[in-house]
C-alpha positions as CSV (number, residue, x, y, z in Angstrom):
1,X,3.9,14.7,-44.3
2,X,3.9,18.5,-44.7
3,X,6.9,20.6,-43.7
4,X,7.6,21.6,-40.1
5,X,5.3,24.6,-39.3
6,X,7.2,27.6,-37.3
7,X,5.9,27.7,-33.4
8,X,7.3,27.5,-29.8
9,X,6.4,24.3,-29.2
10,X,7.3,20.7,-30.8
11,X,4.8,17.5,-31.6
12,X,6.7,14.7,-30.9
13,X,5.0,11.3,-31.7
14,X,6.2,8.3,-29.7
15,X,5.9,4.4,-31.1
16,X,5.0,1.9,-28.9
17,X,4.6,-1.8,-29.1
18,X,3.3,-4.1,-26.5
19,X,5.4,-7.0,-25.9
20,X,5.9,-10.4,-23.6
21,X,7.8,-9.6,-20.5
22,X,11.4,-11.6,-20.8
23,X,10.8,-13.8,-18.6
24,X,7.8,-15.5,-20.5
25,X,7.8,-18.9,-21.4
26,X,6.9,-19.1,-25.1
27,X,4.3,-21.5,-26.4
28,X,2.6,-21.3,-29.7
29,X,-1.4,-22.5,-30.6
30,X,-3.6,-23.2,-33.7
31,X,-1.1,-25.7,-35.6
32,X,2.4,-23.4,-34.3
33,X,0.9,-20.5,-36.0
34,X,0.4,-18.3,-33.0
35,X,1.9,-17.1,-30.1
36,X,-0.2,-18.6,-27.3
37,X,-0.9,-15.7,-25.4
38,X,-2.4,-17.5,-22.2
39,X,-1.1,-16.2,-18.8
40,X,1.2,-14.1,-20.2
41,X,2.6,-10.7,-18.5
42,X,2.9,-8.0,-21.4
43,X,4.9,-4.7,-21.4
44,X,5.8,-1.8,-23.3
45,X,9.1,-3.0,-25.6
46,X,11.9,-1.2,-23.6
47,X,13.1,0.1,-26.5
48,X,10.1,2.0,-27.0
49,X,10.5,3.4,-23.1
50,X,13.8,5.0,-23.9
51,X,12.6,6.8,-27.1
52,X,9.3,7.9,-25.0
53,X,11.6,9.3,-22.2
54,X,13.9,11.3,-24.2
55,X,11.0,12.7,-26.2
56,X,10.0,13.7,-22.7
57,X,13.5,14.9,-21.8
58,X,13.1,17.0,-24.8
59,X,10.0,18.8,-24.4
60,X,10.5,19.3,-20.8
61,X,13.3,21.6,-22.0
62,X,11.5,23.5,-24.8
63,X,7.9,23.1,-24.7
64,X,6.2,20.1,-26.2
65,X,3.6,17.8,-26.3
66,X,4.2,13.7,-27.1
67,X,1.9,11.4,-27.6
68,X,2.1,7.6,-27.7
69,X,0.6,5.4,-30.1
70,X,0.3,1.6,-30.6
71,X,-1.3,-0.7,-33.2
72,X,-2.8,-3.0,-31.3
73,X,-6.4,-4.2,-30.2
74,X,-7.9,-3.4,-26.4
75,X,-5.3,-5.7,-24.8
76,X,-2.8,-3.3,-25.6
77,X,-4.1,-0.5,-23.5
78,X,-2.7,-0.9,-20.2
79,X,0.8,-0.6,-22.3
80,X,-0.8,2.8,-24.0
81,X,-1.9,4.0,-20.1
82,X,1.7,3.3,-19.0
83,X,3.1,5.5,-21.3
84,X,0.3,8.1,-20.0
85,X,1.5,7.9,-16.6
86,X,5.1,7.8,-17.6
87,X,4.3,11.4,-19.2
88,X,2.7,11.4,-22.3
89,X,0.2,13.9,-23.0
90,X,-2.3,12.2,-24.9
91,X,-2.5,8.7,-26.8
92,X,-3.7,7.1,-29.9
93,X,-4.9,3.5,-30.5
94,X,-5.2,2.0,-33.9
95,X,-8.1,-0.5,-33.6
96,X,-6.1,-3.4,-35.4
97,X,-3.9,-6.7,-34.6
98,X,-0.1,-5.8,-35.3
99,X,0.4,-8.5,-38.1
100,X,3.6,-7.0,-39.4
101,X,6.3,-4.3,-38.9
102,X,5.1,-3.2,-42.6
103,X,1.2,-2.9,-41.3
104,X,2.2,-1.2,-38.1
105,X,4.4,1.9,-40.5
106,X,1.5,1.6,-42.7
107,X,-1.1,2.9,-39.9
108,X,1.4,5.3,-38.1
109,X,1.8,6.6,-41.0
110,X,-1.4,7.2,-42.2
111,X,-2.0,8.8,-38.7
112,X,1.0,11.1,-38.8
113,X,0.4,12.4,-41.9
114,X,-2.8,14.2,-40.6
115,X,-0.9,15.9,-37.5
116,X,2.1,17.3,-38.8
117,X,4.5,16.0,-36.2
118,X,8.0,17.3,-35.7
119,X,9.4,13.9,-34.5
120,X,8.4,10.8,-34.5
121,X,10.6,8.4,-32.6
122,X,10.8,4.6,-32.4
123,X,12.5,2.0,-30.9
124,X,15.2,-0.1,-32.6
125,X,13.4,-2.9,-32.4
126,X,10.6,-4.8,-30.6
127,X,12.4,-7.7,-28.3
128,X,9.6,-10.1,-29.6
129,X,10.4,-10.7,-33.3
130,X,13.5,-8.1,-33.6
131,X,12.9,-6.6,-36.8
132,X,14.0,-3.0,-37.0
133,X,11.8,-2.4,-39.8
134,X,9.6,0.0,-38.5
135,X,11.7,3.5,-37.8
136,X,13.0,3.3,-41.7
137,X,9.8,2.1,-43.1
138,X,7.5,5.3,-41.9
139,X,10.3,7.6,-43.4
140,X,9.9,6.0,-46.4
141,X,6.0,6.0,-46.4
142,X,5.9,10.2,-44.8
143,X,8.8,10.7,-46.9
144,X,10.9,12.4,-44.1
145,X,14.9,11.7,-43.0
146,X,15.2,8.3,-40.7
147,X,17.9,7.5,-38.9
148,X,18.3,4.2,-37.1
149,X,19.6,3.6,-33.6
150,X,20.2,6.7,-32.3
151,X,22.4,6.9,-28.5
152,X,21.5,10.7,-28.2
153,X,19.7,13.0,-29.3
154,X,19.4,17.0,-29.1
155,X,17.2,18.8,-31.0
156,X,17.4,23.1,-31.8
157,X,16.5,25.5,-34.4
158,X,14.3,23.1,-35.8
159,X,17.5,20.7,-36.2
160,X,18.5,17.4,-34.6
161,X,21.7,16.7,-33.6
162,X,22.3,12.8,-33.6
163,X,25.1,10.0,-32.5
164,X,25.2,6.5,-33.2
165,X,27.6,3.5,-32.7
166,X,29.2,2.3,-36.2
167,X,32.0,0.1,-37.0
168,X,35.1,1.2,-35.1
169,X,33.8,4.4,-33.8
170,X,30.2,6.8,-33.0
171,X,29.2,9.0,-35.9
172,X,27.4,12.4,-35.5
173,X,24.9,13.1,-38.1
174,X,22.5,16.6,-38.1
175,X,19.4,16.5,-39.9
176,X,16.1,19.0,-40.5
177,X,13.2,18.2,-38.9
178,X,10.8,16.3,-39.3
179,X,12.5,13.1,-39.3
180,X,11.8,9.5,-37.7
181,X,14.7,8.3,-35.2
182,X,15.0,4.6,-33.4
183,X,16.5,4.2,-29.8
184,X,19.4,2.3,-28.9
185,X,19.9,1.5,-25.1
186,X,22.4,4.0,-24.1
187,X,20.0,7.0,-25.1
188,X,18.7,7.8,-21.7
189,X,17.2,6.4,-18.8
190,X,13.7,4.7,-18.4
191,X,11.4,6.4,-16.5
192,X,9.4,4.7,-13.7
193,X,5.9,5.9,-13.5
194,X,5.1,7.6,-9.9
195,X,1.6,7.7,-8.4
196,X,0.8,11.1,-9.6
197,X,1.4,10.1,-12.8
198,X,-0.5,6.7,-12.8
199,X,-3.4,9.1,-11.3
200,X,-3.3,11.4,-14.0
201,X,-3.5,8.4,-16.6
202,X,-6.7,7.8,-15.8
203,X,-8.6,10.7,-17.1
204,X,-5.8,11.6,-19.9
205,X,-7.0,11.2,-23.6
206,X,-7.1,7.9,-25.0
207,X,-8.0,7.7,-28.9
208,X,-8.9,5.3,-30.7
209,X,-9.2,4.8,-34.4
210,X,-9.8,2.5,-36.8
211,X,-7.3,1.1,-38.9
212,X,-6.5,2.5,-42.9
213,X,-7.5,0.6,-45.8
214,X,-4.7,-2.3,-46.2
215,X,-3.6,-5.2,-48.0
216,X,-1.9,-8.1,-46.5
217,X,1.9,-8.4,-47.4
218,X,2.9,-11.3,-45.2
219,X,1.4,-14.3,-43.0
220,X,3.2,-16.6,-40.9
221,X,3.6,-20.3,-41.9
222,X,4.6,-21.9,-38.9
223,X,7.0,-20.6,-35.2
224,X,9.4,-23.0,-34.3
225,X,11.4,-23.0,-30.9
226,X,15.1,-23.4,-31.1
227,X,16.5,-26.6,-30.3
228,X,17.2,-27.9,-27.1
229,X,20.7,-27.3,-25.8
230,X,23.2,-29.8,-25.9
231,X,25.6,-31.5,-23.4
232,X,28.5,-29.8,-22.8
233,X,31.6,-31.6,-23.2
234,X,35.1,-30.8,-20.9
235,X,38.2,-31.3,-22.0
236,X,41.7,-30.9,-19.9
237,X,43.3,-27.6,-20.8
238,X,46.5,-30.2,-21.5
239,X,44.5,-32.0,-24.2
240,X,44.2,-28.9,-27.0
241,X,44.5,-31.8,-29.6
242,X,41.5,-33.4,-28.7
243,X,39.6,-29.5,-28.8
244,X,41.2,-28.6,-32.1
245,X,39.9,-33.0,-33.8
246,X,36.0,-31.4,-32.5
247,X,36.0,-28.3,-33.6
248,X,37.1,-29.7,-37.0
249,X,35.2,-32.8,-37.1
250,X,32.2,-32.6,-35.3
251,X,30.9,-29.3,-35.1
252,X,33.2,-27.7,-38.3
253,X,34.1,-24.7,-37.5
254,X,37.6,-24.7,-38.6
């Protein structure tokens, strides 16, 4: 990724992953290899919606364009078209399935290295396998800064001033653009899309591209569910005995 390029005006590249809505009840097909994706609601990962609104937050203040991009194949784009009508200027599709976090940095990257971007932000995770991978993977493969799990942002002089939560306290880090950031909850707040905005969507630009030569680095064996919960067990708050023999015997933990 080349160097930041002096102008008025920042590109700021949002990531976005489409997800199950949480209330989905998760079933797997084809011998537990897959997630059976029959009847189920997706949405963008909320993660992904606070990094998009900040970048929007940002721009609004200094000039700007985002655009939102997702790995993903055409089932994906009513996630892409929300994150038109949330704000986004334009939006890129890579024509591929998502198989890993490591494919999905591989194709952002390849894409961002072509449009010299200023920003690129991500979200900490997607809340369907909970990785994290992705926001320090595409600094490694553009070979910009990344810094993971941001709770603000602010971004001048061609600068970013940073916070995140660590051990014990919040630590402030500032850092030369470009760079790749990931967003933790308390960044901002989501935005909801309003009807001029879902009406706009309709004629903004959609890209799609096909996907950069890659090599498989991982396949899935088998998804399992967790096991059922068990029982629960009361005992009298005057019977800490009997608490302290289960904890120890049964279950271990001390």
């Amino acid at each position: 990724m080349s160097p930041i390029q002096k102008r008025d005006f920042m590109k700021i590249l949002v990531c976005i992953s489409n997800v199950p809505d949480t209330t989905t009840k998760v079933t797997f097909t084809d011998n537990n290899t897959k997630f059976n994706t029959a009847g189920v609601q997706f949405i963008i990962n909320p993660y992904d919606e606070l990094a998009l609104t900040r970048a929007l937050e940002i721009t609004e203040k200094q000039g700007g364009s985002v655009t939102a991009i997702t790995v993903g194949l055409t089932d994906t784009e009513p996630s892409i078209r929300k994150a038109l009508a949330i704000g986004a200027q334009d939006a890129v599709r890579i024509n591929a399935e998502p198989t890993d976090a490591y494919f999905v940095a591989e194709q952002i990257a390849a894409y961002a290295k072509t449009e010299n971007y200023d920003l690129i932000l991500t979200g900490r995770e997607s809340i369907d396998h909970n990785g994290g991978l992705v926001c320090g993977l595409l600094g490694e493969m553009l070979g910009i800064p990344s810094v993971n799990v941001i709770t603000s942002i602010e971004v001048e002089n061609g600068s970013a001033t940073m916070e995140r939560d660590i051990d014990g306290g919040k630590e402030k880090l500032t850092c030369k653009l470009p760079l790749v950031a990931s967003a933790q909850k308390e960044l901002t707040e989501p935005r909801i899309p309003n009807m001029r905005g879902i009406m706009a969507a309709r004629t903004k630009p959609l890209k799609v591209v096909e996907p950069a030569a890659s090599s498989a680095t991982s396949a899935t064996v088998a998804f399992e569910l967790p096991a059922a919960k068990g029982g629960v067990k009361l005992i009298a708050a005057e019977q800490a005995e009997q608490l302290i023999e289960i904890l120890h015997n049964e279950i271990k933990v001390i």
